[in-house]
N, CA and C atoms as a LAMMPS dump frame, in Angstrom:
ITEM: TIMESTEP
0
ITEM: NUMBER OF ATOMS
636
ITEM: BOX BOUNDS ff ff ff
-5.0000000000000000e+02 5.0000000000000000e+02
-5.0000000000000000e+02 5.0000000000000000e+02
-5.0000000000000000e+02 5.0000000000000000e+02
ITEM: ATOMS id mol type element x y z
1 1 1 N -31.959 50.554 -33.494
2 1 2 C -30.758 49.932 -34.066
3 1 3 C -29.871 49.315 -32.979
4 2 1 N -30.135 50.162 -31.76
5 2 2 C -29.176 49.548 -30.947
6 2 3 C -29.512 48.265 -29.734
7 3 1 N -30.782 48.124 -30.054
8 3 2 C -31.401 47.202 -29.892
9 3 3 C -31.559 46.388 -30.116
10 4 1 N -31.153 45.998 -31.223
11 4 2 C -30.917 45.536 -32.646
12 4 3 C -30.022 44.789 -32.589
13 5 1 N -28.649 45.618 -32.635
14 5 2 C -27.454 44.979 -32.32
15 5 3 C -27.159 44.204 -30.942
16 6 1 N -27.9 44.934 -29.917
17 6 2 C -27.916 44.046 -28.655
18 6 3 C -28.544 42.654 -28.683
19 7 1 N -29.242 42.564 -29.523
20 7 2 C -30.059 41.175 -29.608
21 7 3 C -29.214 40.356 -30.348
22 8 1 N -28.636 40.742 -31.842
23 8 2 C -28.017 40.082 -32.254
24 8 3 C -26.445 38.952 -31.053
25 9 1 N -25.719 40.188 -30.651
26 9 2 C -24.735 40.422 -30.187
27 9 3 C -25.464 39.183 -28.668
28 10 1 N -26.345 39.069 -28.239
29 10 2 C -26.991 38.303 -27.033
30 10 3 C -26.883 36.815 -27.237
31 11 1 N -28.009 36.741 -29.189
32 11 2 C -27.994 35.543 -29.71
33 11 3 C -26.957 34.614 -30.073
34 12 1 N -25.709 35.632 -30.462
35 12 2 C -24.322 34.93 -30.802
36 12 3 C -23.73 34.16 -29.686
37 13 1 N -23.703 35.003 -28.327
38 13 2 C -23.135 34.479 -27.07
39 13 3 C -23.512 33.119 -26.824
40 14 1 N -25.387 33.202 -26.549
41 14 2 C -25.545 31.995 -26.43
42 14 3 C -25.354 31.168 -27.722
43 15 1 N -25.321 31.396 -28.651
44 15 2 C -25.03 29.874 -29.707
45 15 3 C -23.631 29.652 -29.538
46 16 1 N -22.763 30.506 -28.894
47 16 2 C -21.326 29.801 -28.72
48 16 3 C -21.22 29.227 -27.664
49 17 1 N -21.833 29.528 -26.199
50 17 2 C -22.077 29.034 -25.081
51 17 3 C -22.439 27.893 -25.362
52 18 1 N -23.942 27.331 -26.186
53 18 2 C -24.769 26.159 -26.177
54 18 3 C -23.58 25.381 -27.247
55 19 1 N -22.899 25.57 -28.056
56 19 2 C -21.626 24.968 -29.089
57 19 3 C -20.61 24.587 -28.423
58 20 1 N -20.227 25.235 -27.517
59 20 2 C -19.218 24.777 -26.446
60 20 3 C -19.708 23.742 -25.418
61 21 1 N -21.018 23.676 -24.802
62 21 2 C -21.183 22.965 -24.381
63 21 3 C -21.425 21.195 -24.66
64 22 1 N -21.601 21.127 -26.255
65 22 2 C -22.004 19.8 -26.658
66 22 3 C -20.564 19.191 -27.059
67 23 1 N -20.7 17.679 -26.073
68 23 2 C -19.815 17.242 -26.123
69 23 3 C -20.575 15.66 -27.108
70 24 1 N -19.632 14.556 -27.02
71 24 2 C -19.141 13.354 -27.889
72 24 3 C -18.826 12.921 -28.432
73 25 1 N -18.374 11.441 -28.205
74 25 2 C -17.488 10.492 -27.989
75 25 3 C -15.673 11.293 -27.508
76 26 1 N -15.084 11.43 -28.773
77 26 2 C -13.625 12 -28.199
78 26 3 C -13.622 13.457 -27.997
79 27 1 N -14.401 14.358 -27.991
80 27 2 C -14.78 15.518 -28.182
81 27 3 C -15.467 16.269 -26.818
82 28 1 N -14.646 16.066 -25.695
83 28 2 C -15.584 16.809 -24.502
84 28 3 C -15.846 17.892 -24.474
85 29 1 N -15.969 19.065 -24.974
86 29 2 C -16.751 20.433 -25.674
87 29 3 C -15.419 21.15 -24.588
88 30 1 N -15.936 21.998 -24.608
89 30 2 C -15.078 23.127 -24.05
90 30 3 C -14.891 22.871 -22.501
91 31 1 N -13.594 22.8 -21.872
92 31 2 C -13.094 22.381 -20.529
93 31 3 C -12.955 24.296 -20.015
94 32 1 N -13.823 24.557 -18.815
95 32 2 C -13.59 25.499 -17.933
96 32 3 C -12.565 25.546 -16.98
97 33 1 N -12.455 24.342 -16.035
98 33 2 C -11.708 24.522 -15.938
99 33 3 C -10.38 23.294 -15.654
100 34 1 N -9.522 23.018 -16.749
101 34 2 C -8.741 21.817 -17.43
102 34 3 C -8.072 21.201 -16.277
103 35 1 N -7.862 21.981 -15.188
104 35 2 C -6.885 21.138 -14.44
105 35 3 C -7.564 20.4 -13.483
106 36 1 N -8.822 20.916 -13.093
107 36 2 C -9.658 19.326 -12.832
108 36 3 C -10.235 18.537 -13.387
109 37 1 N -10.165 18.101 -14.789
110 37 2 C -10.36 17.202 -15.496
111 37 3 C -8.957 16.365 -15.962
112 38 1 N -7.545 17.094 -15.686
113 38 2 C -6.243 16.524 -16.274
114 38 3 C -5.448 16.524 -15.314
115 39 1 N -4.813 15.22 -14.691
116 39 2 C -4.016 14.933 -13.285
117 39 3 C -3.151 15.662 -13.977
118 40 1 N -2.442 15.756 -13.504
119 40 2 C -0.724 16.462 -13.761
120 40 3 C 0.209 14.848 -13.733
121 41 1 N 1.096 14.614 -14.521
122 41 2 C 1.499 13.357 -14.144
123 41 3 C 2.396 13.541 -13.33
124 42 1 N 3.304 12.466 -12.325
125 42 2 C 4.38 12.847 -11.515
126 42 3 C 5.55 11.851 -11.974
127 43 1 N 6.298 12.009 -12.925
128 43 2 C 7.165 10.974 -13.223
129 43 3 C 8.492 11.262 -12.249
130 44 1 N 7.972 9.659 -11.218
131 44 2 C 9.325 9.777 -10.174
132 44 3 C 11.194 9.681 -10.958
133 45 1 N 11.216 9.381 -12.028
134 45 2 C 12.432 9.121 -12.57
135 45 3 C 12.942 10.619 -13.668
136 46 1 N 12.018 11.772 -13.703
137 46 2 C 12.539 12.449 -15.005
138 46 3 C 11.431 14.079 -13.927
139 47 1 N 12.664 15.036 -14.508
140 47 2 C 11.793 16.813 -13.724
141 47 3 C 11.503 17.479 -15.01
142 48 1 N 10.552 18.056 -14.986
143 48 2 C 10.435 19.51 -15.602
144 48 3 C 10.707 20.357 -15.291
145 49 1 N 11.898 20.89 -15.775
146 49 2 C 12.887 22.288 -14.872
147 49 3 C 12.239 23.39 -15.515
148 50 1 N 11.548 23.467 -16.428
149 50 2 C 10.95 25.111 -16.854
150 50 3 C 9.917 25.309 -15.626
151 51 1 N 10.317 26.336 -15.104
152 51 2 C 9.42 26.524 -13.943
153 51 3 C 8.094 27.842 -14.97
154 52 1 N 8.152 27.644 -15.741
155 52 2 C 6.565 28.122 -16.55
156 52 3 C 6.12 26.934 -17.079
157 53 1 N 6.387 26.086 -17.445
158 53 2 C 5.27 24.848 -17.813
159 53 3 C 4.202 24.851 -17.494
160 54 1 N 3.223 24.773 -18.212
161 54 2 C 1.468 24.743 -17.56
162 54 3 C 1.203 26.112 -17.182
163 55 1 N 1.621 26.739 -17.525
164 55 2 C 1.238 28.787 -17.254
165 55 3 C -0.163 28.457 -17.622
166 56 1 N -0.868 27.999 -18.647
167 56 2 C -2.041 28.337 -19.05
168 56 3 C -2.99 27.728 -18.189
169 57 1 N -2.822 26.578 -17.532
170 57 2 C -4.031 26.206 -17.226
171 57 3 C -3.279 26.232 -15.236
172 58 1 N -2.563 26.686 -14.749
173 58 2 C -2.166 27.419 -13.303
174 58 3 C -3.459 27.987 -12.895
175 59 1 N -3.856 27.155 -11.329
176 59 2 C -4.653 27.848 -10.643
177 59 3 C -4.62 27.881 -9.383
178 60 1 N -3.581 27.535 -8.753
179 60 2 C -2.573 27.465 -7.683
180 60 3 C -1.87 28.519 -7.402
181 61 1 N -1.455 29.327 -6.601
182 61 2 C -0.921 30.301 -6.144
183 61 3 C 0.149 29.851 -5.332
184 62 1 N 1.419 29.255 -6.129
185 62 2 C 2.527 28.543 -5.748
186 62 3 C 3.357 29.724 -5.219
187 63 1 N 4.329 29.457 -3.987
188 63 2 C 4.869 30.438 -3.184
189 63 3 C 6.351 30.686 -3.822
190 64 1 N 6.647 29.553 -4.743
191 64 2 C 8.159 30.025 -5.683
192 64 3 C 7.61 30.663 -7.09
193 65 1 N 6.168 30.869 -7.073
194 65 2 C 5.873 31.44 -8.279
195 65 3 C 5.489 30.629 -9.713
196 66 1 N 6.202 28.466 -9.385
197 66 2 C 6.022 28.153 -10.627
198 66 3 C 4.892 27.816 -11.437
199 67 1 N 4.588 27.108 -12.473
200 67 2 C 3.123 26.638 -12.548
201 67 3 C 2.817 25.31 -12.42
202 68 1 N 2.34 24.88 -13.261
203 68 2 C 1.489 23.589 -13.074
204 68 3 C 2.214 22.351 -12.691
205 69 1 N 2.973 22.385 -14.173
206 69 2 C 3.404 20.941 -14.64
207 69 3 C 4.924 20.906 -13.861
208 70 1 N 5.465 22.019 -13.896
209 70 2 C 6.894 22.346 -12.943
210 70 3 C 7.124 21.242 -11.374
211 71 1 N 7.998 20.165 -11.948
212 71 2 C 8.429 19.654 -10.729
213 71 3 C 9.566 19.133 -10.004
214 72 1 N 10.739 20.073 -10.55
215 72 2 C 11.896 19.693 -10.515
216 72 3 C 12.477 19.585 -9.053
217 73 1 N 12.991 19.234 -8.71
218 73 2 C 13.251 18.675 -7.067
219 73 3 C 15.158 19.399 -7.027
220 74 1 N 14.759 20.403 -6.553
221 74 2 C 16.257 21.61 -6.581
222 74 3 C 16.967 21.223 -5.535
223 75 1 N 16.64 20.275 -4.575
224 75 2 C 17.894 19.895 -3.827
225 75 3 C 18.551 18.659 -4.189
226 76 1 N 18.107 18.063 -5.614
227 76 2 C 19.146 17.083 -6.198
228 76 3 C 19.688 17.575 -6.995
229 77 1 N 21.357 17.416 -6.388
230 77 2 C 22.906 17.695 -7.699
231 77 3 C 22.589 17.764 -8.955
232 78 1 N 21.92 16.623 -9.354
233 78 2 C 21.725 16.094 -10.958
234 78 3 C 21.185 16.938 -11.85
235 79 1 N 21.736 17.857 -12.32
236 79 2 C 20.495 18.836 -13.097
237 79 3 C 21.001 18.656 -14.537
238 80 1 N 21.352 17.775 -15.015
239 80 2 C 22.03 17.47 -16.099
240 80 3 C 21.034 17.163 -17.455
241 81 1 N 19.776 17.279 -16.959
242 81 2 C 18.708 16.832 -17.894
243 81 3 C 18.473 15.469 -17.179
244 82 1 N 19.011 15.216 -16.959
245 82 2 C 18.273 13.541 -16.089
246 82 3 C 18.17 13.368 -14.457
247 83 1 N 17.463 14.642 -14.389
248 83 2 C 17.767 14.862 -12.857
249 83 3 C 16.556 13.787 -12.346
250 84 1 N 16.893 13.391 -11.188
251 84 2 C 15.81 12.377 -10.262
252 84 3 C 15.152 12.657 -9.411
253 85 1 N 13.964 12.624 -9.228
254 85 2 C 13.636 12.902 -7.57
255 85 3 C 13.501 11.734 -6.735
256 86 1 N 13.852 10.417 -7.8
257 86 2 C 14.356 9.383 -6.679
258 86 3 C 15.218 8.765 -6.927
259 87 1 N 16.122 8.152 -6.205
260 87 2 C 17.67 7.529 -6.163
261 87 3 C 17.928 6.042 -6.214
262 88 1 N 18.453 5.358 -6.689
263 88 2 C 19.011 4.258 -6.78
264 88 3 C 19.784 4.04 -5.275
265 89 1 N 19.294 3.902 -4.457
266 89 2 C 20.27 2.888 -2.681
267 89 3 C 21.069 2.669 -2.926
268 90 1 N 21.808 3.086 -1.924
269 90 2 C 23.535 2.486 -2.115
270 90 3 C 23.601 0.932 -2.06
271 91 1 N 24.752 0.539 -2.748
272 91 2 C 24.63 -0.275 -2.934
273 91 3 C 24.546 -1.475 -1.01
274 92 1 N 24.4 -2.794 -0.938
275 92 2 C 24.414 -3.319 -0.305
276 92 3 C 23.32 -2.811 1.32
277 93 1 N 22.279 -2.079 0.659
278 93 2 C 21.641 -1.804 1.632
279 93 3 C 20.247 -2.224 1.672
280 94 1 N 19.72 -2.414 2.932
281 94 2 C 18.478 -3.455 3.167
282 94 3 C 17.095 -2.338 3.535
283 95 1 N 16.062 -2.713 3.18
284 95 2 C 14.879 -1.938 3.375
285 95 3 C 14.295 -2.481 5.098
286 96 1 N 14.023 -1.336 5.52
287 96 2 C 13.455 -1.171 6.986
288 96 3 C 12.286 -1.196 7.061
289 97 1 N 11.136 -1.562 7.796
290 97 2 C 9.799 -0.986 8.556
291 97 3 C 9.87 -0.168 9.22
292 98 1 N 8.946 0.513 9.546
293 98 2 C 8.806 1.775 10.03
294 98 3 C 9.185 1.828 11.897
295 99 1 N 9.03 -0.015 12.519
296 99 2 C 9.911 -0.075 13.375
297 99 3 C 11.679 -0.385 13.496
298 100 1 N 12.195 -0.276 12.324
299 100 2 C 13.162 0.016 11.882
300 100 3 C 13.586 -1.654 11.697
301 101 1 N 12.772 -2.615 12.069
302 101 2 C 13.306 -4.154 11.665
303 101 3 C 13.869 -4.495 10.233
304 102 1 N 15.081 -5.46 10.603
305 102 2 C 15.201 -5.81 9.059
306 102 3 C 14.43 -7.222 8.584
307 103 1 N 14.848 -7.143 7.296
308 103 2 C 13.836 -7.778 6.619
309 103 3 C 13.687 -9.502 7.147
310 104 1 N 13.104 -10.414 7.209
311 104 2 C 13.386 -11.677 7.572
312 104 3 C 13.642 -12.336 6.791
313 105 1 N 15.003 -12.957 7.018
314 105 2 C 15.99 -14.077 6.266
315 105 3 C 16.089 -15.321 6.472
316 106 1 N 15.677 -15.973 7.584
317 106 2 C 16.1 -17.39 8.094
318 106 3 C 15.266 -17.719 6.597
319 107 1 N 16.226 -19.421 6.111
320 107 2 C 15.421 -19.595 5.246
321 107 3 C 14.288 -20.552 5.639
322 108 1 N 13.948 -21.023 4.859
323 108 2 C 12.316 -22.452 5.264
324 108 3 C 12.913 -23.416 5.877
325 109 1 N 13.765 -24.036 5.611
326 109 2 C 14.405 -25.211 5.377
327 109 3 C 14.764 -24.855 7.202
328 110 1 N 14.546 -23.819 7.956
329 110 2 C 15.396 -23.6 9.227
330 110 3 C 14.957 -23.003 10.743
331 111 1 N 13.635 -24.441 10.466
332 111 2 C 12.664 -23.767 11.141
333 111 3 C 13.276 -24.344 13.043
334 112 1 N 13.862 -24.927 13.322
335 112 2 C 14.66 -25.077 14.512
336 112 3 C 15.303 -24.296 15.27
337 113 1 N 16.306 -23.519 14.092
338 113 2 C 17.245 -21.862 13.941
339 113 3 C 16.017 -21.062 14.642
340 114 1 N 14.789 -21.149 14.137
341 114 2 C 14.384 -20.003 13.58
342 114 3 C 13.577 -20.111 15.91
343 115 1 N 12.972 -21.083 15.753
344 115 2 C 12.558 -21.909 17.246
345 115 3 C 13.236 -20.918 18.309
346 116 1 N 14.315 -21.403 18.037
347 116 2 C 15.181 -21.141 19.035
348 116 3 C 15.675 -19.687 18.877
349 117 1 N 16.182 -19.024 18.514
350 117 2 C 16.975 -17.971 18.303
351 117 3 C 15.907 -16.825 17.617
352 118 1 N 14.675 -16.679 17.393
353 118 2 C 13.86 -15.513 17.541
354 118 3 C 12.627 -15.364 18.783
355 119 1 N 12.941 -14.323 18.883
356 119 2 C 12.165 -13.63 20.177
357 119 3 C 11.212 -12.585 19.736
358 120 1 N 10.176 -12.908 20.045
359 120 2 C 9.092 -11.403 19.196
360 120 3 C 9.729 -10.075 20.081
361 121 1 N 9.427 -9.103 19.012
362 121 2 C 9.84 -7.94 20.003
363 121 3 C 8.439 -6.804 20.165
364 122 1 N 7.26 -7.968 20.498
365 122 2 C 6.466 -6.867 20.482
366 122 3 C 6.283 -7.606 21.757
367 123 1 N 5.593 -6.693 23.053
368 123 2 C 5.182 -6.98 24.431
369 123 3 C 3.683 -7.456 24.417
370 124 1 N 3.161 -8.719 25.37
371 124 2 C 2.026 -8.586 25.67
372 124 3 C 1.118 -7.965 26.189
373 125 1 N 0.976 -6.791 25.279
374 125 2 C -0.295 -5.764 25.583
375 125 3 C -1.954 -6.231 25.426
376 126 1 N -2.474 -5.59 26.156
377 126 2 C -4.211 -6.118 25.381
378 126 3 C -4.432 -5.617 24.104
379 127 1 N -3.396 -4.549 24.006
380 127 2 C -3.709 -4.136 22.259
381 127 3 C -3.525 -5.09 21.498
382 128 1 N -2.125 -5.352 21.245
383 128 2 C -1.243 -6.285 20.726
384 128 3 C -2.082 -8.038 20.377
385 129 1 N -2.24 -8.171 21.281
386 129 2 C -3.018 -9.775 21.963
387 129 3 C -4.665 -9.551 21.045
388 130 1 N -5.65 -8.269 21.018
389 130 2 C -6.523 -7.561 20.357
390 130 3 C -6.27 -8.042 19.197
391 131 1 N -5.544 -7.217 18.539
392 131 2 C -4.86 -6.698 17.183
393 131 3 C -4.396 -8.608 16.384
394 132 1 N -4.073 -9.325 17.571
395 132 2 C -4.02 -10.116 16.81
396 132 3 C -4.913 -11.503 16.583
397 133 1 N -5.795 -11.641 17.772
398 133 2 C -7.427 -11.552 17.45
399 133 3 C -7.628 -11.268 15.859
400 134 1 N -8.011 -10.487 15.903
401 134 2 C -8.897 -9.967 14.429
402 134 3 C -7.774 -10.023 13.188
403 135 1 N -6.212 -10.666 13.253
404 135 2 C -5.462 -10.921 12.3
405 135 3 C -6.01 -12.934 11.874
406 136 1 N -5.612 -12.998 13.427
407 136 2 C -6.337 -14.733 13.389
408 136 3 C -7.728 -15.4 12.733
409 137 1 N -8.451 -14.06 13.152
410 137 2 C -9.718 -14.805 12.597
411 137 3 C -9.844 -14.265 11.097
412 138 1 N -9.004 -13.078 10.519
413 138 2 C -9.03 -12.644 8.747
414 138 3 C -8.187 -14.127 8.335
415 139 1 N -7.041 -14.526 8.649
416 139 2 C -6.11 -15.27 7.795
417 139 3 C -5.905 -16.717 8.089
418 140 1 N -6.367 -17.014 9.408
419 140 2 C -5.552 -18.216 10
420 140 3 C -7.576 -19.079 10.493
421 141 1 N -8.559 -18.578 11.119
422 141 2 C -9.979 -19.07 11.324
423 141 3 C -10.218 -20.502 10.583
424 142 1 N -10.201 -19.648 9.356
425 142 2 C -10.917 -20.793 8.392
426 142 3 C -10.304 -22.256 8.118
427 143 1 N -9.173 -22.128 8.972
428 143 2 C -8.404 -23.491 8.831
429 143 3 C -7.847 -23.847 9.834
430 144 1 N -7.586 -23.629 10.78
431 144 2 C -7.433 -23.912 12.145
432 144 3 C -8.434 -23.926 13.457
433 145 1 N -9.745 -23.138 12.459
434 145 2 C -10.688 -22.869 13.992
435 145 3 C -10.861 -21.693 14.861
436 146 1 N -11.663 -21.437 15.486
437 146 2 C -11.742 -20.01 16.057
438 146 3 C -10.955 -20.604 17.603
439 147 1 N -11.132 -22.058 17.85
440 147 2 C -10.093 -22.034 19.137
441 147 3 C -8.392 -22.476 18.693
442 148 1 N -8.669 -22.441 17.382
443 148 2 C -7.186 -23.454 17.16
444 148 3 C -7.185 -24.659 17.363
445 149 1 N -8.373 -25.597 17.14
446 149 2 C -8.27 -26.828 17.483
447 149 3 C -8.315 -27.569 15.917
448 150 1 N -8.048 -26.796 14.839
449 150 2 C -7.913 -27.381 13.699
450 150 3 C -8.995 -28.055 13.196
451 151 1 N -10.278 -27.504 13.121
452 151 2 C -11.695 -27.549 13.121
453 151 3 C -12.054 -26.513 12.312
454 152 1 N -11.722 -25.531 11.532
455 152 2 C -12.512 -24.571 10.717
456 152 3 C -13.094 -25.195 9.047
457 153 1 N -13.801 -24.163 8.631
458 153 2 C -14.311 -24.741 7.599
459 153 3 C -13.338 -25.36 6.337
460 154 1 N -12.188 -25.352 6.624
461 154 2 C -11.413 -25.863 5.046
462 154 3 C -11.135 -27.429 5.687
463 155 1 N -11.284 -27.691 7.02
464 155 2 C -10.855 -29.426 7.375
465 155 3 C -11.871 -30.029 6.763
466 156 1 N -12.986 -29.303 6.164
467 156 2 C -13.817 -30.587 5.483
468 156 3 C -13.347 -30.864 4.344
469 157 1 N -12.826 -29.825 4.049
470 157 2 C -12.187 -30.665 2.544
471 157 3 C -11.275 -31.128 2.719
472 158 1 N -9.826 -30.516 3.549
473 158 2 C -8.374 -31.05 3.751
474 158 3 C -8.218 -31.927 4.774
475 159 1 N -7.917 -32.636 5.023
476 159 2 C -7.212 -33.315 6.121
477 159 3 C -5.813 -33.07 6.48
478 160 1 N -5.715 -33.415 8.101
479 160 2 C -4.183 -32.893 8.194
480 160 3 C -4.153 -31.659 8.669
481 161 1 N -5.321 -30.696 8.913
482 161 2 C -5.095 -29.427 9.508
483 161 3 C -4.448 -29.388 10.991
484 162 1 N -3.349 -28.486 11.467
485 162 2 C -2.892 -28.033 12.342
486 162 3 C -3.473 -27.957 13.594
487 163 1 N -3.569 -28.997 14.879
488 163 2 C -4.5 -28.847 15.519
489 163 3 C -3.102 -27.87 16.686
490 164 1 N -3.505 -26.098 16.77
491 164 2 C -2.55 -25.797 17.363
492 164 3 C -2.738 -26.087 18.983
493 165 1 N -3.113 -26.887 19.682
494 165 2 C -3.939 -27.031 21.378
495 165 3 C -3.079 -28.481 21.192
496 166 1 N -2.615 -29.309 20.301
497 166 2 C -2.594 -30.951 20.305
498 166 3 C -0.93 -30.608 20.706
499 167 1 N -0.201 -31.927 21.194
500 167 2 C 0.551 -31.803 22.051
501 167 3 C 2.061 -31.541 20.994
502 168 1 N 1.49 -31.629 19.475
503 168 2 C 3 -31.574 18.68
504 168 3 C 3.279 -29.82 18.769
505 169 1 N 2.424 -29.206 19.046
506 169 2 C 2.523 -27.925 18.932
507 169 3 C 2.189 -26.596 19.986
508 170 1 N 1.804 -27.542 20.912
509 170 2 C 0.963 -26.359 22.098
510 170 3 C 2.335 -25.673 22.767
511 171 1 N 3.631 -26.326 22.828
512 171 2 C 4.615 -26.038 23.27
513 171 3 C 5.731 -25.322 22.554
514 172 1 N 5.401 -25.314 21.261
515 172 2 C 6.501 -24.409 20.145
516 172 3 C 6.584 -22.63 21.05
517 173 1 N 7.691 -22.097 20.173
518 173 2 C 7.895 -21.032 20.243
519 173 3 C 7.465 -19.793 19.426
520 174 1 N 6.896 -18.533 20.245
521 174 2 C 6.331 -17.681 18.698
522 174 3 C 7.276 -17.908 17.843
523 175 1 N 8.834 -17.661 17.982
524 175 2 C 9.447 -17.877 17.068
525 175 3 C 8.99 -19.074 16.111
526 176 1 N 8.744 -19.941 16.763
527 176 2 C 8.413 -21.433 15.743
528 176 3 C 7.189 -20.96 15.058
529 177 1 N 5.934 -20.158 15.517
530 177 2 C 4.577 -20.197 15.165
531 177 3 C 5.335 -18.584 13.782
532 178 1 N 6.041 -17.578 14.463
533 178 2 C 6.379 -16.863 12.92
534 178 3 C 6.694 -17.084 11.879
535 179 1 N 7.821 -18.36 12.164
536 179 2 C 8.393 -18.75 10.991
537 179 3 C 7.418 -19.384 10.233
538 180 1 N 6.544 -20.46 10.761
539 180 2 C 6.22 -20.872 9.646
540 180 3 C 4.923 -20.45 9.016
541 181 1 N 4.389 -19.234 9.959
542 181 2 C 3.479 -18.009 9.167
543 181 3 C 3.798 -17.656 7.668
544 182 1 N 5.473 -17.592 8
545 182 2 C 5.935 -16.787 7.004
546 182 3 C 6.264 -17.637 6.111
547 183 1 N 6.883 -18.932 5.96
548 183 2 C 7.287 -19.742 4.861
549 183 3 C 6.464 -20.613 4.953
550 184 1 N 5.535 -21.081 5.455
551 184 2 C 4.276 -22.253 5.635
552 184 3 C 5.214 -23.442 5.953
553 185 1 N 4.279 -24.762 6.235
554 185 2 C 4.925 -25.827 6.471
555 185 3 C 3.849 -26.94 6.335
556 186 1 N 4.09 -28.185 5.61
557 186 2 C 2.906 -29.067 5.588
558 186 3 C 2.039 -28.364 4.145
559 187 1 N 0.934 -28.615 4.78
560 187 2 C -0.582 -28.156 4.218
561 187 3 C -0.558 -26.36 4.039
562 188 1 N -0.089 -25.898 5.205
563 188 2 C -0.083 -24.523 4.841
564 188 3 C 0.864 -24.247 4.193
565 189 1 N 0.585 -22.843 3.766
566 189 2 C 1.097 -21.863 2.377
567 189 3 C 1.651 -20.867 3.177
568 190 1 N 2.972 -20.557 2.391
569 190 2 C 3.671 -19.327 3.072
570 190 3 C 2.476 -18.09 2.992
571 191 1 N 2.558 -16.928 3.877
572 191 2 C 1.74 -16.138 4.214
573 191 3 C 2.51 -15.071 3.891
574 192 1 N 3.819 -14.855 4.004
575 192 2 C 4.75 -13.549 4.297
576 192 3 C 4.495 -12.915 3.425
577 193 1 N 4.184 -13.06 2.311
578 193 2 C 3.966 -12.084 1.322
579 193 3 C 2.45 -11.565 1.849
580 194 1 N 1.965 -11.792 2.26
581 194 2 C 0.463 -11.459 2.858
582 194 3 C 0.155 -10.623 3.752
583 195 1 N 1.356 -10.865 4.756
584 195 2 C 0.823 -9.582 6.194
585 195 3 C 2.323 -9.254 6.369
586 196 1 N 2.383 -8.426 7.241
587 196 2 C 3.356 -7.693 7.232
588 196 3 C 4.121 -8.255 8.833
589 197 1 N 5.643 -7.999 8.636
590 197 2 C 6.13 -8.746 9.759
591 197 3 C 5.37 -8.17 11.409
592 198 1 N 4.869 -7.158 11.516
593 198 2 C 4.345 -6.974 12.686
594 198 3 C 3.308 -7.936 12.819
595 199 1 N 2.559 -7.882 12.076
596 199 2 C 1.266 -8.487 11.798
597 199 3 C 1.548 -10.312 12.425
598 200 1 N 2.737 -10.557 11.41
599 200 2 C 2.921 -12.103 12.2
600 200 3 C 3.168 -12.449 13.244
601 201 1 N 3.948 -11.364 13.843
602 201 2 C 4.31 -11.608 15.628
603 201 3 C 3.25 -11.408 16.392
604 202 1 N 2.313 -10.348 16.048
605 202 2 C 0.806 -10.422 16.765
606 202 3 C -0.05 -11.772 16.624
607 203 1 N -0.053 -12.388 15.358
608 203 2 C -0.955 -13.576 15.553
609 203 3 C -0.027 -14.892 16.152
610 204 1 N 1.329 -14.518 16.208
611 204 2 C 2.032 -15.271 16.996
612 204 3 C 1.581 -15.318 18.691
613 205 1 N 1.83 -13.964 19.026
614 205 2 C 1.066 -13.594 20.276
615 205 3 C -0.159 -14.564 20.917
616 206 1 N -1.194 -14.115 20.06
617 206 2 C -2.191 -14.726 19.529
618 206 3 C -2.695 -16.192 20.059
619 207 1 N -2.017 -17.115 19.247
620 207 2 C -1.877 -18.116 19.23
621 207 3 C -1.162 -19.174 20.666
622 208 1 N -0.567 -18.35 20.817
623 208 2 C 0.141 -18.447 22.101
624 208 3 C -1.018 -18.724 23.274
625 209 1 N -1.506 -17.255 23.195
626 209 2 C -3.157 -17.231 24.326
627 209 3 C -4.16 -18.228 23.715
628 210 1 N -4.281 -18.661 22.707
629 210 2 C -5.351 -19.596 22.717
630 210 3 C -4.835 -21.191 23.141
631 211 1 N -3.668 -20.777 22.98
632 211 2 C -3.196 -22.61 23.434
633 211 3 C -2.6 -22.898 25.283
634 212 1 N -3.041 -21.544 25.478
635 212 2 C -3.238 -21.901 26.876
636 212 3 C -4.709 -21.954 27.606
């Protein structure tokens, strides 16, 4: 009899085991274990202050004790129900790079300003001079040439490419060659939205060494 019942009691397991396992279409059978199948979301604008939220599916051994879904950010004032874990900038304030530059303003229209009165502030290193090598030949190659003689593959279709070695330009300033990286001029297309201001003063660099 008790043999009996052990068999029965064996057969049930597995038909709930093999039932749990069959999944499809909206129906993924039984989740072991849920929290690697379900991101946790992180909504930067709104907290979950119940620090038990997600008790059930906790598999983290959090050092304040909370669970899952818990992400309320306790060193902001705001606990009013609309607390933030990110802030609205005071007003009248400008976003930095990580070398703390501000953002570039001269407008298009001021590319003389721009000639004269900017100075790269990165040094001629072999890194630097490197680094902007391999910016020249991703963005600037295909239309100016691997020497800058305004020979790459788009002059067969365009005319008018930038010969940077020819005498309207061998003498500009990086400043002159950033600016109009950044707002284009002619035939070229502003870039600034494309690379990042370090990035332009290196192929400024750059450019510099090939036109000597």
């Amino acid at each position: 009899m008790m043999k009996i019942v052990k068999n029965i009691t064996a057969c049930f397991a597995i038909a709930i085991i093999l039932t749990s396992c069959a999944a499809g279409g909206n129906d993924q059978g039984t989740e072991y274990a849920p929290n690697m199948y379900h991101s946790v979301a992180y909504e930067p604008y709104s907290q979950i202050t119940d620090p038990a939220a997600g008790r059930w599916l906790t598999s983290i051994d959090y050092e304040d004790g909370h669970a899952e879904f818990y992400n309320s950010n306790t060193l902001n004032a705001n606990t009013m129900g609309v607390a933030m874990n990110m802030r609205t900038p005071p007003a009248n304030t400008v976003p930095r790079n990580k070398q703390g530059w501000l953002p570039y303003r001269i407008p298009k229209d001021s590319l003389e300003l721009a000639a004269k009165r900017l100075k790269n502030p990165l040094d001629s290193t072999t890194q630097v001079i490197a680094d902007g090598k391999v910016l020249y030949e991703t963005y600037c190659q295909h239309c100016h040439g691997a020497k800058g003689m305004g020979d790459g593959k788009v002059s067969d279709k365009y005319n008018g490419i930038a010969n940077l070695k020819g005498d309207a330009i061998k003498n500009v300033t990086e400043g002159h060659i950033f600016h109009v990286i950044t707002n284009g001029k002619g035939l070229m297309w502003a870039h600034g939205s494309q690379m990042s201001v370090e990035d332009r003063w290196k192929i400024s660099k750059y450019v510099k060494v090939l036109q000597k």
